[in-house]
C-alpha positions, 0 to 999 in steps of 0.5 A, a space after each residue: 487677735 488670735 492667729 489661727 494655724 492652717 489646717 492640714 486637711 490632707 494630713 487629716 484626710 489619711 489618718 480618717 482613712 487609716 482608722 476607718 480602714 483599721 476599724 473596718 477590718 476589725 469589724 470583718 474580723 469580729 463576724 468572722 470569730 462569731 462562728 470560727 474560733 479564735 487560732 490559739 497562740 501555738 498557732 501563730 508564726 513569730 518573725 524576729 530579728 534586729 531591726 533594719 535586718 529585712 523582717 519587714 519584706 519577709 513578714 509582708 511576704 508572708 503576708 501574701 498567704 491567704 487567710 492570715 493577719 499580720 501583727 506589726 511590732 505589737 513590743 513598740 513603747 511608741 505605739 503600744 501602750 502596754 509594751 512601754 509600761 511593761 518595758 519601762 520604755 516611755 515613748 519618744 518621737 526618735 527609734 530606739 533599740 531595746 529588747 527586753 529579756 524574759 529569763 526562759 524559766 521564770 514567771 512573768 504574769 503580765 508579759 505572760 498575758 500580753 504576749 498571749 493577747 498579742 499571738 491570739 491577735 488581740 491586741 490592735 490598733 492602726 499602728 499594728 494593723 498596718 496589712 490588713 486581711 479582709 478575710 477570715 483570720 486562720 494565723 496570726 503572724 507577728 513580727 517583734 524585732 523588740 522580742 530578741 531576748 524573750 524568745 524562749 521564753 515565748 517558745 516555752 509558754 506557748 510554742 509558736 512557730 519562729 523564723 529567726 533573720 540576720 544580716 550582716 551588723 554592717 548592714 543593719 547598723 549603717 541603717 540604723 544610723 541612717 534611720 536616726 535608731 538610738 541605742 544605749 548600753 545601759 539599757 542592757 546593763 540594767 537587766 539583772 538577768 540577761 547580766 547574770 546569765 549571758 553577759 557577765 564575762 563582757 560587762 567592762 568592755 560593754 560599760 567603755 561602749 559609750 557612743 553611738 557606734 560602739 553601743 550599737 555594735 554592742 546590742 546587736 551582738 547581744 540580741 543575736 548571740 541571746 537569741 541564737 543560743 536559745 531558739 537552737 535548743 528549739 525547731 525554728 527556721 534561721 533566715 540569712 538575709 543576704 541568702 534570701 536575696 540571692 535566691 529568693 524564690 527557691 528559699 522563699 518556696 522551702 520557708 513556705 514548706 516549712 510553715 505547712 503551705 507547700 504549694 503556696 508561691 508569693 508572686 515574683 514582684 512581692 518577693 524581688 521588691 525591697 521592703 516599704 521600710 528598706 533604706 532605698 531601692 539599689 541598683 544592683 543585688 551587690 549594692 544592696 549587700 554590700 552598701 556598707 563597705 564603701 561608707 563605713 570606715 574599715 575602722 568602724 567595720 572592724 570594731 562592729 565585727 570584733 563584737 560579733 566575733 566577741 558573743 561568738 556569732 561567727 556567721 559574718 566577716 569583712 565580706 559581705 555575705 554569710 559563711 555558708 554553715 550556720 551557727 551550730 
C-alpha cells in the first residue's frame, strides 16, 4: 500500500502567491514600457559588496525611492540559471562565496549581454523580484555582491552608477559562519587572470589558506582589495557600513544627493531597521558593530586582519569601527 506524503498546503499557498505576486508586477511593468522606454544600463544604480556587509539595508532603502525596481542578486548559480552556467558555479543548496573576475579590458560576449540584460531589467524571476514597484519603472537597481571582481568591467562597458559597502572582515566573516556561507580558495586560484593581474605575490600563502576561517579571511580581502583598487580609478560612492550606522540619516540624505534625488528622504523607521537578511536584531548600536569581539578568538581577529593588512585594505584594525580616511 502506497503511503501518501501530507501535503504542505500553507508552504503551497506562499510559493502561489510569490509568483502571482511576481507575475503581476511583470505585467504592470509591460504596460508601463508599451509607451515609455525601457532606462538603459547607464541608467542604473550598482550596489556591491561582500556579502553579510549590509547591502541588503541599503539596497531596500534605496528601494523607498520612487519609480524604481530592485533587482536582487541576478549573479546567484542557485537561482539564476545563466549566472551558474557562465560562472561554472552549479547550484547548491548551502551559500557559497564566488566572484568572478572579468579583466576591465578584455571581451566577454556573453557576460557582456547578460550584464546588459541584467541593468536593463530583463532578467527576472520571483527570486529577483524579491521588491516589487507597482509603478513605472524609471531605474533599475541592482545589488551584486557576486560582482566584486567585474567591476570595472562593468563600469567600462556600460558606466552605471556604483555604491561600493565595506564592513569590518569581523563582521562580515562571523556572519558568514553564522549563516552556514562557504568559501574555497580554489575558486580564486583558478582564475588565471585575477592570478596574473592582482595576486601572484600572495598566491603561496592563499594555497596554505585550506580551512574555513582562513579561506574566508582570504577572499574578502581579495573582493575588497580588487574592487577597491579598480572603482578608484572611477566616480563612485564607497559606503562604511559601520558610518552609516551611526549617522544614518545625514548620510543617508548625501547618498540620495549623490543619486540625483536631493530632496528625496527615506523614512526614519526604514533607515533605523536592520536589514530582513541582518543576523539578529541588537540591543544596542555597539552590539550590532562590535558583536564580533566577544565571539571571535583574538587569534581569529588577528589572522582575518592580517589578510586585510596583507592586500593593503587599511581602513580597519581590532577596533570596531573604520578609520576616519578612506582608501586613497
Amino acid at each position: 500500500m502506497k503511503i501518501l506524503r501530507p501535503v504542505d498546503t500553507k508552504s503551497q499557498i506562499s510559493v502561489f502567491l510569490i509568483n502571482m505576486r511576481f507575475k503581476t508586477n511583470q505585467v504592470v511593468e509591460r504596460a508601463h514600457l508599451l509607451s515609455n522606454e525601457r532606462p538603459k544600463a547607464s541608467d542604473a544604480v550598482l550596489v556591491s559588496g561582500s556579502g553579510r556587509s549590509g547591502t541588503t539595508w541599503i539596497h531596500d532603502i534605496l528601494g523607498s525611492i520612487p519609480d524604481v525596481q530592485l533587482i536582487f542578486e541576478p549573479l546567484n548559480p542557485n537561482f539564476v540559471e545563466e549566472a551558474s552556467k557562465l560562472s561554472g558555479i552549479s547550484k547548491s543548496e548551502q551559500p557559497k562565496v564566488f566572484c568572478q573576475y572579468l579583466s576591465a579590458d578584455q571581451n566577454y560576449p556573453d557576460w557582456l549581454t547578460f550584464l546588459e540584460r541584467i541593468l536593463t531589467g530583463q532578467v527576472r524571476n520571483s527570486w529577483i523580484d524579491r521588491s516589487i514597484n507597482w509603478g513605472p519603472t524609471n531605474q533599475y537597481i541592482a545589488k551584486l555582491i557576486r560582482g566584486n571582481l567585474m567591476l570595472a568591467y562593468i563600469k567600462n562597458n556600460f558606466d552605471p552608477k556604483i555604491i561600493y559597502v565595506i564592513r569590518h572582515p569581523c563582521a562580515v566573516i562571523l556572519s558568514r559562519l553564522n549563516n552556514g556561507w562557504f568559501a574555497d580558495v580554489d575558486d580564486l586560484l583558478s582564475q588565471e587572470a585575477l592570478i596574473e593581474e592582482y595576486l601572484k605575490p600572495w598566491v603561496g600563502l592563499i594555497e596554505k589558506e585550506r580551512d574555513l576561517i582562513g579561506a574566508h579571511a582570504v577572499w574578502w580581502a581579495v573582493e575588497n582589495m580588487v574592487a577597491l583598487h579598480e572603482i578608484n580609478r572611477e566616480d563612485h560612492y564607497l559606503i562604511k557600513y559601520e558610518d552609516f550606522c551611526l549617522s544614518p540619516r545625514s548620510l543617508f540624505s548625501d547618498l540620495f544627493s549623490w543619486l540625483g534625488y536631493p530632496r528625496f528622504d527615506a523614512s526614519k523607521n526604514l533607515i533605523l531597521e536592520p536589514s530582513r537578511l541582518s543576523d539578529i536584531s541588537y540591543a544596542t548600536m555597539k552590539d550590532r558593530l562590535g558583536f564580533w569581539k566577544d565571539i571571535l578568538s583574538t587569534l581569529t581577529q588577528e589572522r582575518i586582519l592580517v589578510w586585510a593588512d596583507r592586500l593593503g585594505i587599511e581602513i580597519y584594525s581590532d577596533n570596531t569601527l573604520p578609520k576616519p580616511n578612506p582608501l586613497k
